[in-house]
C-alpha positions in Angstrom: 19.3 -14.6 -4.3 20.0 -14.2 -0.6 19.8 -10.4 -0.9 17.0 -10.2 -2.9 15.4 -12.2 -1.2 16.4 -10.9 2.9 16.4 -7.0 1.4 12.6 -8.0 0.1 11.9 -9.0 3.3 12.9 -6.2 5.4 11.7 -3.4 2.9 7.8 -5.1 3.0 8.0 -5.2 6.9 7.4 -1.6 7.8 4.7 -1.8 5.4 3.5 -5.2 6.6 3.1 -3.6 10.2 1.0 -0.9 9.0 -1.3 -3.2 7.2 -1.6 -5.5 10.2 -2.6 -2.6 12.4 -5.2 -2.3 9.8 -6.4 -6.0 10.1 -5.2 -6.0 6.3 -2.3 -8.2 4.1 -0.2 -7.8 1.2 -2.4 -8.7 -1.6 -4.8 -5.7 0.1 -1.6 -3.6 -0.4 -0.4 -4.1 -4.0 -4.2 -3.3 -4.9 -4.3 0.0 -3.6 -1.1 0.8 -4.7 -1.7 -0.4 -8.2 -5.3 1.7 -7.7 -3.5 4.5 -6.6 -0.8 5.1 -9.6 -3.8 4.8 -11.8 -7.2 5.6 -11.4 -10.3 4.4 -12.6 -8.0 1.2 -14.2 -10.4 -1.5 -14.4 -10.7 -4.7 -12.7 -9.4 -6.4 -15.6 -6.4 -4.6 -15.6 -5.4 -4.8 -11.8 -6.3 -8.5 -12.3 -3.6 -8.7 -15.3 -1.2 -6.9 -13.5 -1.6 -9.1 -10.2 -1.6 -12.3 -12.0 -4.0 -13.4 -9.5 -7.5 -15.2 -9.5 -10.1 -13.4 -9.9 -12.0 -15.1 -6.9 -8.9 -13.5 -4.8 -9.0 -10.2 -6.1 -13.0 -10.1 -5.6 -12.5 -10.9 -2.1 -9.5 -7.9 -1.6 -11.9 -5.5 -3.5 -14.6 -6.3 -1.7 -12.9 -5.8 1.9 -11.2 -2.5 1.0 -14.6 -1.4 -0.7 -16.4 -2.3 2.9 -13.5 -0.4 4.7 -14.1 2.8 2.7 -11.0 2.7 0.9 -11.8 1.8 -2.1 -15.0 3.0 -4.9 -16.3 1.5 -8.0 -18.5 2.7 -10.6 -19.0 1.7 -14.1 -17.0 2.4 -17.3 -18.2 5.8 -19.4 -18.0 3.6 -22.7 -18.8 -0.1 -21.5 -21.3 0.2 -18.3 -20.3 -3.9 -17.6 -16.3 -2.3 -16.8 -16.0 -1.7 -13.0 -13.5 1.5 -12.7 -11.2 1.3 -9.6 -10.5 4.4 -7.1 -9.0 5.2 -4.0 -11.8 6.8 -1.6 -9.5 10.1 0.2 -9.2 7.4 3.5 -8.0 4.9 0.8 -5.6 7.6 -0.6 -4.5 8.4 2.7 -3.8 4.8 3.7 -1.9 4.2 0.7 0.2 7.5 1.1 1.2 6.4 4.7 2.3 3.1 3.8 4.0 4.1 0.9 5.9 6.7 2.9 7.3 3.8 5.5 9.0 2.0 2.1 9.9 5.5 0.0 12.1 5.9 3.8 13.8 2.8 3.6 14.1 2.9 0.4 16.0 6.3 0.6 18.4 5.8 2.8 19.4 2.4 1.2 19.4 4.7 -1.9 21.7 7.6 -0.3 24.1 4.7 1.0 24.3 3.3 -2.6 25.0 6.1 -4.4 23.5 6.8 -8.1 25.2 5.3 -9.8 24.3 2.0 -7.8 20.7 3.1 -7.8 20.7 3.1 -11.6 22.9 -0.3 -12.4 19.9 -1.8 -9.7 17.1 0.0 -11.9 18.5 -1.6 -14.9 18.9 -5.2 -12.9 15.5 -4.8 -12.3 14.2 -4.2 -15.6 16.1 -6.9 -16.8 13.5 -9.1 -14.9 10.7 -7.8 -16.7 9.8 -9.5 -20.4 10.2 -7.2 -22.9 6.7 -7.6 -23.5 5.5 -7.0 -20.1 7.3 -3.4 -20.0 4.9 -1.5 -21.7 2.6 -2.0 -18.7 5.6 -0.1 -16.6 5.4 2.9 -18.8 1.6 3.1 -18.6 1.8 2.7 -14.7 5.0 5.4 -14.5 3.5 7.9 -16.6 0.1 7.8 -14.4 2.7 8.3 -11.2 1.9 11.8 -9.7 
């Protein structure tokens, strides 16, 4: 537990600096990078995904959406759907920050070795319910 929880804490810090610079927090951060591994996913979706209200979600939508980082528009087939997308500054914000982890994560990576890297994949997978994994696929086979 202790080095889940102290390696957690150290990998979100580079990230949490660049956020703070930004005036910005985490939940701000796991919304664009859900938004950015998928385009135009819905509100309903990111809401699922976040397992958060969706009073809390309106208020992070709505902050990125002031800052520029973040569009809306309505679904082709159901006009009431709001479809999430990353403006290019939200893109851009979202690349940087998720350059500061894919670094960390690297070199902890490198140190490992690959066969580490995949026994810790399969760990992690573990945590997920079977019937929650589907929802991994989708979001890996959106992942440029």
């Amino acid at each position: 537990m202790e080095l889940l929880y102290f390696g957690n804490s150290h990998l979100v810090r580079s990230i949490d600096r660049g956020l703070a610079a930004q005036g910005l927090g985490r939940a701000h951060h796991r919304a664009l990078y859900f938004i950015a591994r998928k385009p135009d996913m819905t509100v309903s979706e990111l809401l699922s995904l976040l397992a958060i209200t969706k009073q809390s979600l309106g208020r992070v939508l709505n902050e990125l959406a002031t800052r520029d980082l973040l569009e809306t528009r309505p679904g082709d087939r159901d006009r009431r759907q709001r479809l999430l997308r990353l403006t290019p500054a939200g893109a851009a914000m979202e690349a940087e920050l998720f350059d500061a982890l894919r670094e960390k994560l690297s070199k902890a990576y490198a140190r490992a070795g690959q066969q580490a890297v995949t026994g810790f994949w399969t760990v992690l997978e573990g945590f997920i319910p079977e019937n929650e994994r589907a929802r991994i696929e989708d979001l890996r086979s959106n992942d440029g």
